[in-house]
Each structure stands twice: as C-alpha cells, then as structure tokens.
C-alpha positions as CSV (number, residue, x, y, z in Angstrom):
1,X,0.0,0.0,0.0
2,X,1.3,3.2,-1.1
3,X,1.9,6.1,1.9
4,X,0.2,8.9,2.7
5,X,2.9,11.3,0.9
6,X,3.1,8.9,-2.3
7,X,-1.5,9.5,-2.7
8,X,-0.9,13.3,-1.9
9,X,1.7,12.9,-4.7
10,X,-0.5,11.0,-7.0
11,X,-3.1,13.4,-6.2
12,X,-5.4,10.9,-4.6
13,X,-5.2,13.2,-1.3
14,X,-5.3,17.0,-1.8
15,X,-2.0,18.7,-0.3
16,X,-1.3,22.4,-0.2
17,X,1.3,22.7,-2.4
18,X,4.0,24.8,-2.6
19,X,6.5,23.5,-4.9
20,X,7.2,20.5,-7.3
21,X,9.1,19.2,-10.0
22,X,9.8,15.5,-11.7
23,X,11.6,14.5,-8.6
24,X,10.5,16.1,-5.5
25,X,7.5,17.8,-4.2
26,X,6.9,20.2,-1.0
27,X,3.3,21.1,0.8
28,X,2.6,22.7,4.0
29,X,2.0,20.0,7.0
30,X,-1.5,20.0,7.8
31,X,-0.5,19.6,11.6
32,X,2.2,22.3,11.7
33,X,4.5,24.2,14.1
34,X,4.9,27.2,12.7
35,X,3.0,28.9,9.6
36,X,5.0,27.9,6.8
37,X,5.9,24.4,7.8
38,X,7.0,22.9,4.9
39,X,7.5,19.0,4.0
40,X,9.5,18.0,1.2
41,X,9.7,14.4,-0.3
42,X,10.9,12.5,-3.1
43,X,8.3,11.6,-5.5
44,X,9.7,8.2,-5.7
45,X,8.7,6.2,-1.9
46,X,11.8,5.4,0.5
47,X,11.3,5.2,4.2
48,X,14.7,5.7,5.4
49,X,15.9,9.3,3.7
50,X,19.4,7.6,3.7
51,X,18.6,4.7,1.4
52,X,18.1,7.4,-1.7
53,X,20.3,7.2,-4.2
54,X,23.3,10.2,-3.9
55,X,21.9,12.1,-6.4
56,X,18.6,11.5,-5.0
57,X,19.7,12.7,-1.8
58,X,21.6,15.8,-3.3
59,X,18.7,16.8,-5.3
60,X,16.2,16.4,-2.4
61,X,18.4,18.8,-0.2
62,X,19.0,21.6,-3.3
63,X,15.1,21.4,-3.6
64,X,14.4,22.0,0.2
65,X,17.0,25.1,-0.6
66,X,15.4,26.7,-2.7
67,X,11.6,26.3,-1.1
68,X,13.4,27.4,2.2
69,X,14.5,30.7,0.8
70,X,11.0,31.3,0.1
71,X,9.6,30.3,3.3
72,X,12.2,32.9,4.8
73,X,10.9,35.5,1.9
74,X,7.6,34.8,3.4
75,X,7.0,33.9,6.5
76,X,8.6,36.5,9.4
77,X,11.4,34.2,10.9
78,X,15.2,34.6,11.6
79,X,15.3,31.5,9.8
80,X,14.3,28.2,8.3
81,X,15.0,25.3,10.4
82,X,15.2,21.7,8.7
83,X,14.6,18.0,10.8
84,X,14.6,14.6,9.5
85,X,12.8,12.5,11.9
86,X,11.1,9.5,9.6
87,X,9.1,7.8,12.2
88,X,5.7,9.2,11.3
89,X,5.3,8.2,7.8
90,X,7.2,5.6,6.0
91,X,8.3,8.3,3.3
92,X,11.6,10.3,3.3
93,X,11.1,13.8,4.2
94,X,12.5,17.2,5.6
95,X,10.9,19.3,8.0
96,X,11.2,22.9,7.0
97,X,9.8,25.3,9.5
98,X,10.1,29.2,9.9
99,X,12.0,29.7,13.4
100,X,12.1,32.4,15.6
101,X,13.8,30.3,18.2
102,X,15.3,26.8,18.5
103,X,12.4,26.2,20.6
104,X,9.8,26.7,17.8
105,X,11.3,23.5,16.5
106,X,10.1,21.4,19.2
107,X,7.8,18.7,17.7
108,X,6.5,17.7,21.2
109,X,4.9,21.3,21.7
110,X,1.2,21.9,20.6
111,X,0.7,22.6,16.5
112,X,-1.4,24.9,15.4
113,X,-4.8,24.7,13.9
114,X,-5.4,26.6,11.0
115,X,-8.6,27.1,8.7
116,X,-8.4,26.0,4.9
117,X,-8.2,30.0,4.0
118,X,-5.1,30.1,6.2
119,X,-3.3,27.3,4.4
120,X,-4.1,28.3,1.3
121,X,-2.9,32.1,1.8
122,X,0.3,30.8,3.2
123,X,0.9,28.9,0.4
124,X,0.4,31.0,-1.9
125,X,2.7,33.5,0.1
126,X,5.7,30.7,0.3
127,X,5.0,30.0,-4.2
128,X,5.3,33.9,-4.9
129,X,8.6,33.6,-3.7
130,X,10.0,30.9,-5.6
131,X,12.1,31.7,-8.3
C-alpha cells in the first residue's frame, strides 16, 4: 500500500502545495509548528531518507534550498530550520519550519490549527517567492 505522501503525490489526497518538479514535491504539513511548515519528499517512496540514491539525496536537499528561501521570503522568521525524523510516515522527508527560536522546532509542543483560507494564503505566500 502506497503512503500517505506517495497518494498526496498521485493526487489521490489533496495537499497544499508549494512547490514540485519530476523529482521532488513540497506542501505545508497539515499539523504544523509554525506557519509555513514545509514537507519535502521525493516523489519516488523510501522510508529511510538515507537509502536514496546520492543524487537522490543531493537533489532532495538543493530542492528543500530553494523552497526554504521562500519560506524565509515569506514567513517572518530569523530563519528556516530543517529536521529529519522519519518515524511518522514511512516516506523520506525534511521538516522545513520558519523559526524564531530553537524552541519553535520542538515537535512535542502543541501545532497549530489553521482554517483551509489560512493554508491556502500561506501557500500562496511561500510559491510567490519561488524563483
């Protein structure tokens, strides 16, 4: 059965999404921090972000660059923290979230809730700044 991420990526889930190309995609997490947080995954499924192929790897990380300087472009933050933790879904990603403080980075604090108008204008914040 295919993950969660790998439907969002087939389009079978909706996702709020901020950036994608033939290899990666990125999409605000619907649970997150901080406005702004920010998965990006490989299209292709791994679990374990260190079973990608090198390039896969490289290419994931220059990705999460590049949708990070938007989130900073923004979102108000000093700037964008990344965390791999893998344990939730079985699906490489990064963690990209808009800090003001190591502490806003801590995954055992409460997450927001945000209304569907609120994701939507974030998003749409974080693509106007991709170049």
């Amino acid at each position: 059965m295919a993950s969660i991420f790998s439907r969002i990526v087939a389009g079978e889930i909706p996702s709020y999404k901020i950036a994608e190309d033939e290899r990666y995609y990125a999409f605000l997490d619907i649970s997150p921090l901080q406005k702004g947080h920010t998965l990006v995954i490989p299209k292709r499924e791994v679990d374990y972000i260190f079973d990608l192929e090198d390039d896969e790897l490289a290419g994931l990380q220059i990705f999460a660059k590049k949708v990070a300087h938007a989130i900073k472009c923004a979102i108000p933050c000093v700037k964008v923290g990344q965390c791999v933790l893998g344990l939730e879904v079985p699906h490489a990603h990064i963690h990209l979230v808009p800090m003001q403080t190591e502490a806003d980075m801590r995954f055992n604090a409460p997450h927001l809730k945000l209304t569907p108008e609120e994701f939507e204008q974030i998003a749409e914040s974080i693509r106007k700044e991709l170049k």
